[in-house]
C-alpha positions in Angstrom: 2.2 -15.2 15.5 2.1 -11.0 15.4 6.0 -11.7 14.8 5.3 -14.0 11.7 3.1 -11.6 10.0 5.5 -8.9 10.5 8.1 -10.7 9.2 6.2 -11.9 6.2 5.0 -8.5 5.7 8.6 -7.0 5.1 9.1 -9.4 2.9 6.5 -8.5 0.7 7.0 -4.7 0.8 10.5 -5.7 -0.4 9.5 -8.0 -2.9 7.4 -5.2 -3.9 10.6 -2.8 -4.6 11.8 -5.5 -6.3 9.0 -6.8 -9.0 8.3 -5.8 -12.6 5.4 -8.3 -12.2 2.4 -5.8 -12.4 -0.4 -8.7 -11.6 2.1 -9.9 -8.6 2.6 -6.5 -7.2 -1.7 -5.8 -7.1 -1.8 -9.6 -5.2 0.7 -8.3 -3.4 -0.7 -5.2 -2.5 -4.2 -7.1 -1.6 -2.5 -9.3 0.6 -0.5 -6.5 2.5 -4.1 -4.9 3.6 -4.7 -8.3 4.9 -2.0 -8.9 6.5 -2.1 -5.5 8.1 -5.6 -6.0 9.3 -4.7 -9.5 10.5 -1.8 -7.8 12.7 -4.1 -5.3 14.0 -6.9 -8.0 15.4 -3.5 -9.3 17.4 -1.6 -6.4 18.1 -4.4 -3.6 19.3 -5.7 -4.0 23.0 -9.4 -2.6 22.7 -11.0 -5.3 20.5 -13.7 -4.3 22.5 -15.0 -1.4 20.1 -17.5 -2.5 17.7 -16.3 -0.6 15.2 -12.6 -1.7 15.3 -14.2 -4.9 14.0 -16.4 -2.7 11.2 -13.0 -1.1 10.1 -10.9 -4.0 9.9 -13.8 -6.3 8.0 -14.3 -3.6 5.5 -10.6 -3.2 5.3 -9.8 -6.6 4.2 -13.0 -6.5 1.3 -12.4 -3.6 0.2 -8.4 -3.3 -0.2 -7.7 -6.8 0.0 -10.6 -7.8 -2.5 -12.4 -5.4 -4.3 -9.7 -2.5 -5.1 -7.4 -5.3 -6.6 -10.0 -6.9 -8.6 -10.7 -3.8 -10.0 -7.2 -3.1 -11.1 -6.7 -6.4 -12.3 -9.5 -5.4 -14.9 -7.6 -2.4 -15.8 -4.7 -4.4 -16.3 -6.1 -7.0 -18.3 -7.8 -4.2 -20.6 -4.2 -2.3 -20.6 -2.3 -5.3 -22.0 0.2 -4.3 -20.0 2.3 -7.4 -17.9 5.7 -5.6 -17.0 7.0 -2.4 -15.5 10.0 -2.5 -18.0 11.6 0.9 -17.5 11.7 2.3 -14.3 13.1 5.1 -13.2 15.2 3.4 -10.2 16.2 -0.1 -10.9 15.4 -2.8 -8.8 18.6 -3.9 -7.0 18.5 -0.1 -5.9 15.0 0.2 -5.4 15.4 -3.0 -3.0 19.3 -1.7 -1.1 16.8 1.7 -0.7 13.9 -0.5 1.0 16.5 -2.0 3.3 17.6 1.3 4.1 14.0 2.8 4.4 13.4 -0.3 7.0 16.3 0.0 9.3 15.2 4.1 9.8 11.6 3.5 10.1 13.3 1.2 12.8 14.9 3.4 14.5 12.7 6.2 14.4 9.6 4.0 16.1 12.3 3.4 18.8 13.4 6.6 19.2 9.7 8.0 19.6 8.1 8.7 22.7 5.5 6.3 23.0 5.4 4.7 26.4 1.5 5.3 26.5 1.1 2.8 23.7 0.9 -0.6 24.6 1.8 -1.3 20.9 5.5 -3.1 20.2 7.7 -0.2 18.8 8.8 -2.9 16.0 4.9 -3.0 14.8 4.7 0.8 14.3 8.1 0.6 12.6 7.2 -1.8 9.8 3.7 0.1 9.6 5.9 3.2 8.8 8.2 1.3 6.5 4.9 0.3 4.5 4.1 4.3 4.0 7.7 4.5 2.6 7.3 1.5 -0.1 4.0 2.8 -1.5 5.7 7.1 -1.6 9.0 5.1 -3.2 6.6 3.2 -6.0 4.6 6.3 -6.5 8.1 8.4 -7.5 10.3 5.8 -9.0 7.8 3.8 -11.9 6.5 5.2 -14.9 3.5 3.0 -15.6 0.0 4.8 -14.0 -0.8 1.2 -12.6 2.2 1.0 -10.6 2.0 4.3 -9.3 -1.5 3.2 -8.0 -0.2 0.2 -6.5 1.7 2.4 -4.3 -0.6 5.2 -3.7 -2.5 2.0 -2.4 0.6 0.7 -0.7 1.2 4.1 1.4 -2.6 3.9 2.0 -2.0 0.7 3.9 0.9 1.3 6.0 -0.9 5.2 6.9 -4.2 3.1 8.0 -1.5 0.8 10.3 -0.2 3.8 11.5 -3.7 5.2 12.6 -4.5 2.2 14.0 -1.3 2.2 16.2 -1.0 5.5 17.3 -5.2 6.0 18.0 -7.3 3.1 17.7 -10.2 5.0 19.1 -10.6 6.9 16.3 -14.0 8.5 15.4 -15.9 5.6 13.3 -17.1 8.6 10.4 -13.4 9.4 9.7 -12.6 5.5 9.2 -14.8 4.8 7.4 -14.8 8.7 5.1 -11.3 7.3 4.6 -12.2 3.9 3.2 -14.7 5.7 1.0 -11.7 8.0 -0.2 -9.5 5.0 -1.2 -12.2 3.0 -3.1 -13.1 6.8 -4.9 -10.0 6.9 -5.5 -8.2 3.9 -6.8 -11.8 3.4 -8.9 -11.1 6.6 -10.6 -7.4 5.7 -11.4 -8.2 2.5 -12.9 -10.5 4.6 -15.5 -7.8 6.6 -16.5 -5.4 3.8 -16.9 -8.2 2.3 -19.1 -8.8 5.4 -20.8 -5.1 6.5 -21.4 -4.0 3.2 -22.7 -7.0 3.2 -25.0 -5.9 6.8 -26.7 -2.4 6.6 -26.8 -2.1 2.2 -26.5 0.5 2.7 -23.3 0.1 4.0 -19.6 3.9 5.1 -19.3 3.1 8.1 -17.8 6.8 10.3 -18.9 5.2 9.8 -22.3 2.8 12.0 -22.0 5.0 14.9 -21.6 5.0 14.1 -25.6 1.3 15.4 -25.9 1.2 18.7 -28.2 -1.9 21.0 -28.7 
Protein backbone atom coordinates (compact mmCIF):
# COMPACT_ATOMS: atom_id res chain seq x y z
CA UNK A 1 0.00 0.00 0.00
CA UNK A 2 2.87 2.79 1.30
CA UNK A 3 4.40 1.72 -2.22
CA UNK A 4 1.09 2.63 -4.14
CA UNK A 5 0.85 6.00 -2.69
CA UNK A 6 4.38 6.71 -3.40
CA UNK A 7 4.07 5.78 -6.70
CA UNK A 8 0.83 7.71 -7.26
CA UNK A 9 2.40 10.59 -5.58
CA UNK A 10 5.25 10.94 -8.30
CA UNK A 11 2.97 10.87 -10.64
CA UNK A 12 1.18 13.76 -9.61
CA UNK A 13 4.27 15.97 -8.72
CA UNK A 14 5.09 15.22 -12.39
CA UNK A 15 1.80 15.87 -13.74
CA UNK A 16 2.21 18.94 -11.86
CA UNK A 17 5.48 20.07 -13.95
CA UNK A 18 3.55 19.26 -16.71
CA UNK A 19 -0.07 21.18 -16.38
CA UNK A 20 -1.24 24.52 -17.60
CA UNK A 21 -4.50 23.53 -15.85
CA UNK A 22 -4.50 26.07 -12.90
CA UNK A 23 -7.91 24.36 -11.20
CA UNK A 24 -6.10 20.74 -11.80
CA UNK A 25 -2.87 21.82 -10.38
CA UNK A 26 -4.76 23.33 -6.84
CA UNK A 27 -6.72 19.55 -6.79
CA UNK A 28 -3.69 18.48 -7.33
CA UNK A 29 -1.84 20.12 -4.83
CA UNK A 30 -4.85 19.30 -2.18
CA UNK A 31 -4.58 15.76 -2.88
CA UNK A 32 -0.67 15.71 -2.52
CA UNK A 33 -1.10 16.88 1.31
CA UNK A 34 -3.35 13.97 1.54
CA UNK A 35 -1.65 11.70 0.14
CA UNK A 36 1.39 12.70 2.09
CA UNK A 37 -0.43 12.49 5.42
CA UNK A 38 -1.97 9.10 4.30
CA UNK A 39 1.81 7.81 3.79
CA UNK A 40 2.80 9.12 7.07
CA UNK A 41 -0.08 7.17 9.19
CA UNK A 42 1.67 3.93 7.29
CA UNK A 43 5.12 4.74 7.11
CA UNK A 44 6.01 6.40 10.74
CA UNK A 45 6.47 3.93 13.73
CA UNK A 46 5.20 6.07 16.84
CA UNK A 47 1.52 6.33 15.97
CA UNK A 48 1.42 6.28 19.53
CA UNK A 49 1.83 10.22 20.03
CA UNK A 50 -1.42 11.96 20.28
CA UNK A 51 -0.32 14.62 18.60
CA UNK A 52 1.01 12.87 15.43
CA UNK A 53 -2.68 12.23 14.93
CA UNK A 54 -3.53 16.19 15.69
CA UNK A 55 -0.86 17.03 13.00
CA UNK A 56 -1.78 14.78 10.41
CA UNK A 57 -5.85 15.49 10.88
CA UNK A 58 -5.25 19.18 10.63
CA UNK A 59 -3.00 18.49 7.84
CA UNK A 60 -5.33 16.95 5.52
CA UNK A 61 -8.26 19.96 6.41
CA UNK A 62 -6.29 22.43 6.22
CA UNK A 63 -4.00 21.83 3.05
CA UNK A 64 -6.04 19.26 1.49
CA UNK A 65 -9.35 21.24 2.04
CA UNK A 66 -9.43 24.59 3.17
CA UNK A 67 -6.15 26.17 1.50
CA UNK A 68 -7.50 24.92 -1.96
CA UNK A 69 -10.91 26.04 -1.61
CA UNK A 70 -9.73 29.22 -0.88
CA UNK A 71 -7.65 29.48 -3.99
CA UNK A 72 -10.18 28.10 -6.05
CA UNK A 73 -12.11 31.41 -5.03
CA UNK A 74 -9.20 33.45 -6.13
CA UNK A 75 -9.18 31.71 -9.16
CA UNK A 76 -12.63 31.89 -9.99
CA UNK A 77 -12.61 35.80 -9.26
CA UNK A 78 -9.18 36.04 -11.42
CA UNK A 79 -10.82 34.57 -14.54
CA UNK A 80 -7.83 33.14 -15.03
CA UNK A 81 -7.94 29.08 -16.45
CA UNK A 82 -4.41 28.61 -17.98
CA UNK A 83 -0.76 29.20 -17.19
CA UNK A 84 -0.10 30.12 -20.95
CA UNK A 85 3.43 31.45 -20.81
CA UNK A 86 5.77 29.99 -18.73
CA UNK A 87 9.00 30.54 -18.31
CA UNK A 88 10.19 26.75 -18.79
CA UNK A 89 8.06 24.82 -20.99
CA UNK A 90 6.55 21.75 -20.05
CA UNK A 91 8.27 18.86 -21.84
CA UNK A 92 11.43 20.55 -20.01
CA UNK A 93 9.80 21.35 -16.98
CA UNK A 94 8.76 17.45 -16.85
CA UNK A 95 12.69 15.84 -18.40
CA UNK A 96 13.84 18.42 -15.25
CA UNK A 97 11.24 16.59 -12.68
CA UNK A 98 12.61 13.23 -13.90
CA UNK A 99 15.93 14.45 -13.25
CA UNK A 100 15.10 16.19 -9.88
CA UNK A 101 13.59 12.54 -8.83
CA UNK A 102 16.37 10.28 -9.70
CA UNK A 103 18.86 12.80 -7.39
CA UNK A 104 16.45 13.21 -4.60
CA UNK A 105 16.94 9.27 -5.05
CA UNK A 106 20.06 9.04 -4.71
CA UNK A 107 20.77 11.47 -2.24
CA UNK A 108 18.17 9.75 0.45
CA UNK A 109 20.33 6.62 -0.25
CA UNK A 110 23.44 8.12 0.11
CA UNK A 111 22.47 9.73 3.53
CA UNK A 112 23.31 8.41 6.77
CA UNK A 113 20.21 7.39 8.21
CA UNK A 114 20.43 3.94 9.74
CA UNK A 115 18.67 5.29 12.93
CA UNK A 116 15.46 5.81 10.95
CA UNK A 117 13.33 3.12 10.58
CA UNK A 118 11.85 5.02 7.54
CA UNK A 119 12.40 3.35 3.75
CA UNK A 120 15.19 5.65 2.22
CA UNK A 121 12.76 5.68 -1.04
CA UNK A 122 9.92 7.53 1.27
CA UNK A 123 12.35 10.32 2.29
CA UNK A 124 13.46 10.47 -1.39
CA UNK A 125 10.09 11.24 -2.91
CA UNK A 126 9.30 13.57 0.22
CA UNK A 127 12.50 15.50 -1.03
CA UNK A 128 11.53 15.29 -4.66
CA UNK A 129 8.12 17.04 -3.54
CA UNK A 130 10.27 20.14 -1.98
CA UNK A 131 11.87 20.31 -5.52
CA UNK A 132 8.41 20.44 -7.58
CA UNK A 133 6.92 23.24 -5.41
CA UNK A 134 10.87 25.55 -5.53
CA UNK A 135 10.77 24.55 -9.58
CA UNK A 136 6.86 25.97 -9.87
CA UNK A 137 7.67 28.85 -7.65
CA UNK A 138 10.82 29.94 -10.29
CA UNK A 139 9.60 28.77 -13.64
CA UNK A 140 5.55 30.25 -13.91
CA UNK A 141 4.61 33.66 -14.19
CA UNK A 142 1.11 33.65 -12.93
CA UNK A 143 0.97 34.57 -8.79
CA UNK A 144 -1.48 31.57 -8.49
CA UNK A 145 0.91 29.08 -9.72
CA UNK A 146 3.66 30.39 -7.84
CA UNK A 147 1.39 29.61 -4.72
CA UNK A 148 0.63 26.27 -5.81
CA UNK A 149 4.19 25.61 -5.42
CA UNK A 150 5.13 27.65 -2.45
CA UNK A 151 2.24 25.15 -1.26
CA UNK A 152 3.83 22.26 -3.01
CA UNK A 153 7.41 22.67 -1.24
CA UNK A 154 5.37 23.23 1.91
CA UNK A 155 4.19 19.69 1.60
CA UNK A 156 7.15 17.73 0.67
CA UNK A 157 9.22 20.00 3.69
CA UNK A 158 6.36 18.82 6.29
CA UNK A 159 7.15 14.98 4.80
CA UNK A 160 10.49 15.60 5.39
CA UNK A 161 9.95 16.65 9.12
CA UNK A 162 7.89 13.99 9.61
CA UNK A 163 10.62 11.53 8.37
CA UNK A 164 13.61 12.77 9.79
CA UNK A 165 11.80 13.72 13.50
CA UNK A 166 8.48 12.61 14.09
CA UNK A 167 8.72 13.66 17.71
CA UNK A 168 8.72 16.95 17.01
CA UNK A 169 7.49 19.64 19.65
CA UNK A 170 3.48 19.79 19.02
CA UNK A 171 3.77 24.14 19.19
CA UNK A 172 6.18 24.09 16.22
CA UNK A 173 3.66 21.79 14.11
CA UNK A 174 1.18 23.27 14.69
CA UNK A 175 3.00 27.36 14.46
CA UNK A 176 3.85 25.92 11.08
CA UNK A 177 0.33 25.02 10.03
CA UNK A 178 -0.72 28.43 11.26
CA UNK A 179 2.11 29.87 8.96
CA UNK A 180 0.89 28.14 5.84
CA UNK A 181 -2.88 28.98 6.25
CA UNK A 182 -1.42 32.92 7.07
CA UNK A 183 0.19 32.57 4.28
CA UNK A 184 -1.44 31.13 1.35
CA UNK A 185 -4.70 33.30 2.81
CA UNK A 186 -2.73 36.35 2.29
CA UNK A 187 -1.58 35.36 -1.31
CA UNK A 188 -4.92 34.59 -2.51
CA UNK A 189 -5.84 38.48 -1.58
CA UNK A 190 -3.22 39.71 -3.61
CA UNK A 191 -4.06 37.53 -6.56
CA UNK A 192 -7.59 38.98 -6.08
CA UNK A 193 -6.41 42.29 -5.60
CA UNK A 194 -3.77 42.37 -8.49
CA UNK A 195 -5.95 40.93 -11.06
CA UNK A 196 -8.67 43.43 -10.09
CA UNK A 197 -6.23 46.67 -10.75
CA UNK A 198 -4.32 45.66 -13.56
CA UNK A 199 -7.12 42.56 -14.94
CA UNK A 200 -4.02 39.89 -15.03
CA UNK A 201 -1.78 38.13 -12.25
CA UNK A 202 1.24 37.52 -14.65
CA UNK A 203 3.53 38.63 -12.30
CA UNK A 204 6.81 39.78 -15.14
CA UNK A 205 4.16 42.32 -15.97
CA UNK A 206 4.44 44.21 -13.27
CA UNK A 207 7.86 45.14 -13.86
CA UNK A 208 5.74 47.54 -16.37
CA UNK A 209 4.39 49.52 -13.21
CA UNK A 210 5.77 53.29 -13.51
CA UNK A 211 5.44 56.06 -10.63
Amino acid sequence: MLLVLLATLVLINLYMLGSSRLGSLIRNVGLQAILISSIAILAIPDKHLWHFWVITGLSILIKGILLPKLMKYALRESNTRREVEPYVSYPVSILLGLFFLGACLWISYILPLESISIPPLTLGIALFTICVGIFLIVSRSKAITQTIGYLSMENGIYATSLILSFSQSFIVEMGVLLDIFVGVFVMGILVFHINREFEHIDIHLLSNLKD
